[in-house]
C-alpha positions in Angstrom: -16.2 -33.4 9.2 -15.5 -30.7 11.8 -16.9 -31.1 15.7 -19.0 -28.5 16.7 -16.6 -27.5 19.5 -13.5 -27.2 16.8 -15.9 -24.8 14.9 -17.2 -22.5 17.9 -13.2 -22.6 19.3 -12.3 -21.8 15.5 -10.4 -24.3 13.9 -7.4 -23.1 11.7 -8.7 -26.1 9.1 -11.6 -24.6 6.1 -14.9 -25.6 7.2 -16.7 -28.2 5.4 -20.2 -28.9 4.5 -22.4 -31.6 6.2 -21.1 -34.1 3.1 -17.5 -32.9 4.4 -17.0 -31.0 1.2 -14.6 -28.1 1.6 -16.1 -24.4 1.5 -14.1 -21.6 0.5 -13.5 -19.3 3.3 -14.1 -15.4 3.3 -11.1 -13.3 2.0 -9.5 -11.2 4.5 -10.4 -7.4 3.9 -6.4 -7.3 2.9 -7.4 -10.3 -0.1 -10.6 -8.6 -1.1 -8.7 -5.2 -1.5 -6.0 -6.6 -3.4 -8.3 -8.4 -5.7 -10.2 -4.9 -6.5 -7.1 -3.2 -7.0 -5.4 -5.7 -9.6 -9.2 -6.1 -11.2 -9.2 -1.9 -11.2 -5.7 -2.0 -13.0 -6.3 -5.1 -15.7 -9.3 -3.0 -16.8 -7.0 0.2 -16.7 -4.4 -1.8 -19.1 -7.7 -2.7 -21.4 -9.3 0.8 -21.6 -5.7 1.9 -22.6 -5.3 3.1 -26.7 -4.1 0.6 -27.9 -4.9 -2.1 -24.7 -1.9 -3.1 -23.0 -1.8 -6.8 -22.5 -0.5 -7.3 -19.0 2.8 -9.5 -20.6 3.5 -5.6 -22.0 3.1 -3.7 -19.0 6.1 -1.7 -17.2 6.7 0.6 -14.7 5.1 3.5 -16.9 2.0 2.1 -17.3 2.0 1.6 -13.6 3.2 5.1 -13.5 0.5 6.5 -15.8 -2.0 4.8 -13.7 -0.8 6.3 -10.2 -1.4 9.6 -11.9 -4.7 8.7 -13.3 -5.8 7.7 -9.9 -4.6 11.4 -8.4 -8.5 12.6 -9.8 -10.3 10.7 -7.4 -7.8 11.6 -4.3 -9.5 13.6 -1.3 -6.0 14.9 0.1 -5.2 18.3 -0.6 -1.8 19.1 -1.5 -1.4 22.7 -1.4 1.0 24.3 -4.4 4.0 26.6 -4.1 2.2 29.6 -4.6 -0.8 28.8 -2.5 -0.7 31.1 1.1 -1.8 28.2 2.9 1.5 25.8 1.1 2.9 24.6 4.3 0.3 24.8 7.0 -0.8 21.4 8.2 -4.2 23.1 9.2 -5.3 26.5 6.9 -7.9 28.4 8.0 -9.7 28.7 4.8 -10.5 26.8 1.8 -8.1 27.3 -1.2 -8.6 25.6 -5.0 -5.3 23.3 -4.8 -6.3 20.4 -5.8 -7.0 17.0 -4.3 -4.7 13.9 -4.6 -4.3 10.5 -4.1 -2.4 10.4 -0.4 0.9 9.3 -0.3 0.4 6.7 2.1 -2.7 4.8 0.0 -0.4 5.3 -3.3 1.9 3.0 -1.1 -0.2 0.5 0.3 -1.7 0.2 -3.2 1.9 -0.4 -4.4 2.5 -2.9 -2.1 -0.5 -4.8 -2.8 -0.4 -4.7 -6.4 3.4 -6.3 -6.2 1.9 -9.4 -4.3 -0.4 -9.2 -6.6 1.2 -9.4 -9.8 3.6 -12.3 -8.7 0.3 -14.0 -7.1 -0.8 -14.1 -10.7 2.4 -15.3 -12.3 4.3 -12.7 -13.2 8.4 -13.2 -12.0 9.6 -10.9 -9.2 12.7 -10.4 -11.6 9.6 -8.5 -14.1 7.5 -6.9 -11.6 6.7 -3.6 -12.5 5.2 -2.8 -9.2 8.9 -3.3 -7.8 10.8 -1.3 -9.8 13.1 1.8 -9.0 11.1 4.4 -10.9 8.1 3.3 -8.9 9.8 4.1 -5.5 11.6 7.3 -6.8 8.1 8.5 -7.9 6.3 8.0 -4.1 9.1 9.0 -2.8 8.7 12.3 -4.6 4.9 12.2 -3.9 5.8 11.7 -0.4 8.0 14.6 -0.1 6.1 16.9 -1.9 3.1 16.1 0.0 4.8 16.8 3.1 6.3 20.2 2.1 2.8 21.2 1.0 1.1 20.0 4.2 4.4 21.3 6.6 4.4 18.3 7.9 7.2 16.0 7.9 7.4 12.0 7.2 9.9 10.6 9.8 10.7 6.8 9.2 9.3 5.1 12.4 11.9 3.6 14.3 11.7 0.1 15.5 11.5 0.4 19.9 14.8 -0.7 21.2 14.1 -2.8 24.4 16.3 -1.5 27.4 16.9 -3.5 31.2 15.8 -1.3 33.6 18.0 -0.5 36.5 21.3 -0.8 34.2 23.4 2.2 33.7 25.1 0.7 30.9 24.3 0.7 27.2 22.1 -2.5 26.4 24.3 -2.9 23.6 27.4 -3.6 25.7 28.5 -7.1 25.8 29.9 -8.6 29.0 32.3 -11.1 29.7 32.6 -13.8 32.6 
């Protein structure tokens, strides 16, 4: 049973009942998401003509379903024709239509992957990982930013540098 000061401190350990029974502890918000989104795509394969049993499913399905989901996005992706394609801000309202944003498409990806092999499927198998799936957000990506005129630049991981040295912190010395 857990001491009252390992509980207010918080304890890595699951707390436990007064009968020092286990209780289950609250998913993170990244768990509960992840949950929702491989529930929302089991009842996608279901409601699919014929149902697709999830042993069946490949990257089109997945592919299928990305698209599906564009009809409840709230990003506007302005078309090559559109006067405003291009302008990260226009000054008016247009009828381009709204889309799932690239960056949610990819967190949904990610979790979906963990997901899939959470629930027994084989890395090897995983249709969330395959190549087709990052050629399409890829595209997404790309197109989104063309549209929006504003570029996706790969964040780069900060280099630390010694202050007060002239030389390239990559330099290696010798004594």
């Amino acid at each position: 049973m857990s001491s009252g000061k390992e509980l207010a401190e918080g304890s890595s350990s699951s707390p436990t009942d007064y009968q020092g029974h286990q209780q289950p502890t609250t998913p993170s918000r990244y768990e509960s998401q992840k949950r929702r989104d491989w529930n929302t795509f089991g009842q996608y394969l279901k409601n699919q003509r014929p149902p697709v049993p999830l042993s069946q499913c490949n990257c089109n399905h997945v592919l299928e379903f990305l698209r599906y989901l564009d009809q409840f996005g709230k990003t506007k992706v302005h078309l090559q024709g559109c006067m405003f394609f291009g302008q990260p801000e226009p000054p008016a309202p247009c009828t381009c239509p709204l889309r799932q944003a690239w960056g949610s498409l990819d967190a949904l990806i990610g979790r979906l992957r963990a997901a899939y092999e959470e629930n027994g499927g084989s890395p090897e198998t995983n249709p969330f990982a395959s190549g087709a799936i990052r050629v399409y957000l890829r595209e997404v990506r790309e197109c989104q930013a063309k549209a929006r005129g504003i570029p996706y630049k790969k964040k780069k991981k900060k280099t630390t540098q010694t202050k007060g040295n002239d030389e390239s912190s990559s330099t290696v010395h010798f004594s």
